[in-house]
C-alpha positions as CSV (number, residue, x, y, z in Angstrom):
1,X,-17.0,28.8,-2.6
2,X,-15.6,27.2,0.2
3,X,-17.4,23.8,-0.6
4,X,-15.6,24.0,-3.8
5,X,-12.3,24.6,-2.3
6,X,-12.5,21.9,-0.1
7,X,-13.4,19.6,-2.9
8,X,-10.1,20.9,-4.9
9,X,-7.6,20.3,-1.8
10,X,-9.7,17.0,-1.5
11,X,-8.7,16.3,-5.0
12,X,-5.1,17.4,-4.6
13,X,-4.4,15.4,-1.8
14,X,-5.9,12.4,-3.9
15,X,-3.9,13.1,-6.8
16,X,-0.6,13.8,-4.8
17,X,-1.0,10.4,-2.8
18,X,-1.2,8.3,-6.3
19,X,1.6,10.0,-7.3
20,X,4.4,9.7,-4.4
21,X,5.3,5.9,-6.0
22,X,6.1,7.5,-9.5
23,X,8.0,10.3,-6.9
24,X,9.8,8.1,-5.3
25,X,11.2,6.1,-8.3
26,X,12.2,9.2,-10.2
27,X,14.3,10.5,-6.8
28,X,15.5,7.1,-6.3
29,X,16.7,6.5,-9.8
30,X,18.9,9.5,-9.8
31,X,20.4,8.1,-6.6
32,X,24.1,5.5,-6.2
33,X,23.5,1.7,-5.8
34,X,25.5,3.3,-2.2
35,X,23.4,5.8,-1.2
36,X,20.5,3.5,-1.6
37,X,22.1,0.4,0.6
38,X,22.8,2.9,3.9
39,X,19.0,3.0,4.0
40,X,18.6,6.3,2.0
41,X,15.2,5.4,-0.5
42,X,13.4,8.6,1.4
43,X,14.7,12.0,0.9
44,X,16.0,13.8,-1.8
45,X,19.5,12.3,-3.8
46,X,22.5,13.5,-1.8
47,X,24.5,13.5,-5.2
48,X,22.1,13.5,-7.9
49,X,23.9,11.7,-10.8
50,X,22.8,10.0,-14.1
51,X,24.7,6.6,-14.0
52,X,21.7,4.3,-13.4
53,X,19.9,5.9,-15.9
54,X,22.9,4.7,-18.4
55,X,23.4,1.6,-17.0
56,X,19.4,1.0,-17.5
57,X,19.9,2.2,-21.1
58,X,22.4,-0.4,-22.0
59,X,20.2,-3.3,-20.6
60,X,17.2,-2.4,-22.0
61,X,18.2,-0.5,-25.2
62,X,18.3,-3.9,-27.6
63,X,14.4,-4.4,-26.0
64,X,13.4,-1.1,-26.4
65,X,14.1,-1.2,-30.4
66,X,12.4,-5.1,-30.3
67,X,9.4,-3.8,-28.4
68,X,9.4,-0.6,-31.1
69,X,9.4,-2.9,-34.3
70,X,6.7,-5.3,-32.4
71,X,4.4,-2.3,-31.3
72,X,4.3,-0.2,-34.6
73,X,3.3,-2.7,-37.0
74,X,0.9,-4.5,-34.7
75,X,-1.1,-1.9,-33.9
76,X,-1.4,-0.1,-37.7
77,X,-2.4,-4.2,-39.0
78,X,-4.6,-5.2,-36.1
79,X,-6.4,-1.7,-35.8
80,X,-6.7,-1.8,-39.8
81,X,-7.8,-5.5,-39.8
82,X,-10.1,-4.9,-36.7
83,X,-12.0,-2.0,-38.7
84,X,-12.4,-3.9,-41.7
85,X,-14.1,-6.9,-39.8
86,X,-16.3,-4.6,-37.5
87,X,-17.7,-2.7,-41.1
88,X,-18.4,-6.3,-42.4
89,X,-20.0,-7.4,-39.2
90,X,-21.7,-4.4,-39.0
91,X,-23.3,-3.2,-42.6
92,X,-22.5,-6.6,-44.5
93,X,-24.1,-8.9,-43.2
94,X,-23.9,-13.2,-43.6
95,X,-24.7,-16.5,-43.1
96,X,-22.9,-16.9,-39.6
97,X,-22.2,-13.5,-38.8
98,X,-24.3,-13.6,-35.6
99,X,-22.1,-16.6,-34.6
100,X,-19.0,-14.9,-35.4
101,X,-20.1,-11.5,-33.7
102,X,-20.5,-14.5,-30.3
103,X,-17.3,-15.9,-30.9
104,X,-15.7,-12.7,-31.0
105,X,-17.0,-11.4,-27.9
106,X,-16.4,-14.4,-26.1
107,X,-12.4,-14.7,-27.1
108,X,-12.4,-11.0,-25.7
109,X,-12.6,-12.4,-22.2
110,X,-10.6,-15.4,-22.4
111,X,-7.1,-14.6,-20.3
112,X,-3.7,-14.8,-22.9
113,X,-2.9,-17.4,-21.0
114,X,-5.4,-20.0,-22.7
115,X,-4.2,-19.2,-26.1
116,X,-0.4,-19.9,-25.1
117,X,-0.5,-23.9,-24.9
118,X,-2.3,-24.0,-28.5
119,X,-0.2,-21.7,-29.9
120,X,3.2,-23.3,-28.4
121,X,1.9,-26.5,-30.1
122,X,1.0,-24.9,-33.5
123,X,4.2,-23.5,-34.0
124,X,6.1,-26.6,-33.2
125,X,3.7,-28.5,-35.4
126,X,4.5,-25.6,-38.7
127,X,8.4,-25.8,-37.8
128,X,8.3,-21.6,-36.9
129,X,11.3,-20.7,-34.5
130,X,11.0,-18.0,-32.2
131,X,11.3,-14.6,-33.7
132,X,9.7,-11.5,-33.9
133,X,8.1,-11.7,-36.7
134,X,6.2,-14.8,-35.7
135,X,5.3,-12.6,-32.5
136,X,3.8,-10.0,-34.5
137,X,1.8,-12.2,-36.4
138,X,0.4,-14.0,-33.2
139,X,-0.5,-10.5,-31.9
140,X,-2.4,-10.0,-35.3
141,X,-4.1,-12.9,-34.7
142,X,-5.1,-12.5,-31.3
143,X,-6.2,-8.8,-31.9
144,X,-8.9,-9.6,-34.0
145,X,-11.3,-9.8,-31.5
146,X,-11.0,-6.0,-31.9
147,X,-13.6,-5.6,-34.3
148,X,-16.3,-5.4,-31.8
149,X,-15.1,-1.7,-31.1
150,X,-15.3,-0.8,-34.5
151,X,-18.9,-3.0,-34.6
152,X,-20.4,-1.0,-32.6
153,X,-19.2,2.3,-33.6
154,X,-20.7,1.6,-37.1
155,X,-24.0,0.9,-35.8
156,X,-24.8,4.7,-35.3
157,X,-23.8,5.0,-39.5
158,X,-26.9,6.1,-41.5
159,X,-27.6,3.3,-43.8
160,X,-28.8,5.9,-46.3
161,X,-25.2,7.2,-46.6
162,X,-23.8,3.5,-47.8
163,X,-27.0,3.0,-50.4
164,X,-26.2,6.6,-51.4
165,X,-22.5,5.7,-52.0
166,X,-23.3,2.4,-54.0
167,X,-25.9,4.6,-56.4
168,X,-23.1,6.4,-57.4
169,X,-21.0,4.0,-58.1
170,X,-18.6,3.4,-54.8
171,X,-17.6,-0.5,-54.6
172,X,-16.6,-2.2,-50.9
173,X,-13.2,-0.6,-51.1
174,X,-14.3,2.7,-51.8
175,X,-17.0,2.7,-49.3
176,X,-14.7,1.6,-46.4
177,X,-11.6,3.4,-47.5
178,X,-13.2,6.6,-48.8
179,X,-16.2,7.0,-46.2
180,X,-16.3,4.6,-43.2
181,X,-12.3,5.0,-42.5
182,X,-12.7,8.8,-42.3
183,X,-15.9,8.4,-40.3
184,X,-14.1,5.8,-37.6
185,X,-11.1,8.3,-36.5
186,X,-12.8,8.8,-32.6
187,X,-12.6,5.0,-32.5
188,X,-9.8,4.5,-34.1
189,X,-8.0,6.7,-31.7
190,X,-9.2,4.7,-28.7
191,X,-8.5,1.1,-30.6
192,X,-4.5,2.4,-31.3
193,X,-4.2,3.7,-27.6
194,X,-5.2,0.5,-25.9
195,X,-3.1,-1.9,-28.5
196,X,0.0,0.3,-28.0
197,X,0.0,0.3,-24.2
198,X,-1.4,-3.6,-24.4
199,X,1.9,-4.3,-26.7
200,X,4.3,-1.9,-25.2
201,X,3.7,-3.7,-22.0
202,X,3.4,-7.4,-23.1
203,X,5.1,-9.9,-21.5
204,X,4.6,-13.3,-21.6
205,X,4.0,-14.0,-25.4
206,X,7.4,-12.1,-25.7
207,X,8.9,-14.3,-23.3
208,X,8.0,-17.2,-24.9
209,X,7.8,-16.6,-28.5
210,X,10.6,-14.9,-29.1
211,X,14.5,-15.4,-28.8
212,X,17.3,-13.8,-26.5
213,X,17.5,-11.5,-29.3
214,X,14.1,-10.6,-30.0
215,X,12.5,-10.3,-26.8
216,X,10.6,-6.8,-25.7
217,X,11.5,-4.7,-22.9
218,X,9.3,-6.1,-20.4
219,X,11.3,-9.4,-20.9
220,X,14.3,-7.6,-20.2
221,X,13.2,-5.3,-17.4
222,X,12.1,-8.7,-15.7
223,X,15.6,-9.9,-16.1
224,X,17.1,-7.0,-14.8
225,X,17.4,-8.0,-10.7
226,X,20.7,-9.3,-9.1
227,X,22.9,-7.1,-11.5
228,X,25.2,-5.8,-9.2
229,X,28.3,-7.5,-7.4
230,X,27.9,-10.2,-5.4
231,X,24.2,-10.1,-6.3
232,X,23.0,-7.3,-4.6
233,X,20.1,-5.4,-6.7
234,X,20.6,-2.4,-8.0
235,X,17.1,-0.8,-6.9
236,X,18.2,2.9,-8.8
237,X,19.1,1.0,-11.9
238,X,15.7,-0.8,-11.9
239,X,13.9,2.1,-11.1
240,X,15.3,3.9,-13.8
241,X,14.7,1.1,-16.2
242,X,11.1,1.0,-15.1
243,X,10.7,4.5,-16.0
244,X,12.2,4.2,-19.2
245,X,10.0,1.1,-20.0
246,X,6.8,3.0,-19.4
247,X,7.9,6.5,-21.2
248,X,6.4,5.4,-24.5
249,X,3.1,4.8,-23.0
250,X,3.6,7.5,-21.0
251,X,3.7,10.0,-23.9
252,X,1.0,8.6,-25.7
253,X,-1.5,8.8,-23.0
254,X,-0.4,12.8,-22.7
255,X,-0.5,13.5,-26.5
256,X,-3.9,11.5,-26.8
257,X,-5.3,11.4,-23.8
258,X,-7.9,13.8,-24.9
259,X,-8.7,12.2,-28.4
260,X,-9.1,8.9,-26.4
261,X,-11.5,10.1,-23.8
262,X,-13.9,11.9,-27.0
263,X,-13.8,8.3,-28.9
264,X,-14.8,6.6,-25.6
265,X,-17.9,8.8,-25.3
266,X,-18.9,8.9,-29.3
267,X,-18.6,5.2,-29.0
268,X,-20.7,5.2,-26.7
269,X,-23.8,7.1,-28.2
270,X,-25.4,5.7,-31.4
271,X,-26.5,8.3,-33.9
């Protein structure tokens, strides 16, 4: 008992020194651009008020919308897209699917920043200005690489189910829409988790893809800094603005968090 208690307070102690940065943002956000320059980032606010959090609103509201219209279609297409290729990889096989299950795996590790000089050039070479629909579609694009989740998932399928399915009379749509989709929902979970927070907190495609009009919220939330007279930074504001940047994420992690963990370990076991 008192091994295990130890190991609990152990725990705690862990858990309450990773979380005294996200402490000391939320107390500092509800603290004055004044209170903050006479040295006051410890302690609790002396006059706990909202304004940053409004001011934070304003800047990043316009991103926060661009960042929603980027994120939702992105990840229903490229998770969508990615289990369609990983079925095909998987039970329907080709001439060069070996190659393309390498070529796959090996864009998987290549850093974003490789892909940004080709794709710069292929846009200026098709005459596409910077918008956000063009941002989505390179985010399609790049996703695909996604299959390989999916790939392996579908190795554990029974074979016998698929032949069964065809004997009756279910074609390639049928069988993926009417048994392997249902079958691929731990997955699926854990595919949508990591291209939300992946998207959510893009930056550098957004930055240079898109226009001043179009660009995400981590384009804005860098380009909030020097916003207060005379050019001194608002640290509440920017603390406030972090926190609203990473609510979305935030909640998605706490409502899935569990699905996501189950699809990580029945990915992980073939059947």
């Amino acid at each position: 008992m008192l091994r295990r208690g130890l190991i609990y307070a152990l725990l705690a102690l862990f858990a309450i020194y990773f979380a005294m940065p996200l402490l000391f943002m939320v107390l500092n956000s509800f603290k004055s651009a004044a209170e903050l320059q006479q040295g006051g980032f410890l302690g609790w606010p002396r006059a706990p008020d909202l304004d940053a959090w409004r001011e934070a609103w304003n800047a990043l509201g316009g991103g926060f919308k661009n960042s929603l219209l980027l994120a939702v279609p992105v990840v229903a297409l490229s998770s969508l897209l990615a289990a369609l290729n990983g079925f095909i990889l998987c039970k329907l096989r080709f001439r060069g699917s070996e190659l393309v299950f390498v070529l796959l795996l090996v864009a998987l590790f290549l850093p974003i920043k490789v892909y940004l000089l080709p794709l710069a050039i292929s846009l200026a070479k098709l005459g596409l200005a910077k918008s956000l629909g063009v941002l989505i579609a390179i985010h399609v694009i790049y996703s695909l690489p996604l299959a390989l989740f999916f790939r392996n998932h579908y190795l554990g399928f029974p074979d016998e189910l698929l032949r069964a399915a065809r004997v009756d009379g279910a074609g390639f749509w049928a069988l993926f829409t009417r048994i392997v989709l249902p079958l691929s929902k731990p997955v699926f979970v854990v595919v949508v988790i990591l291209q939300f927070t992946t998207i959510w907190n893009e930056y550098l495609f957004g930055l240079v893809f898109t226009d001043s009009d179009s660009r995400p919220v981590t384009a804005a939330l860098a380009q909030l800094g020097a916003s207060g007279e005379g050019g001194v930074r608002q640290y509440n504001v920017e603390m406030a603005a972090a926190l609203l940047a990473a609510l979305p994420t935030l909640a998605v992690y706490l409502l899935a968090g569990r699905h996501f963990t189950r699809g990580l370990v029945a990915g992980a076991v073939k059947g």
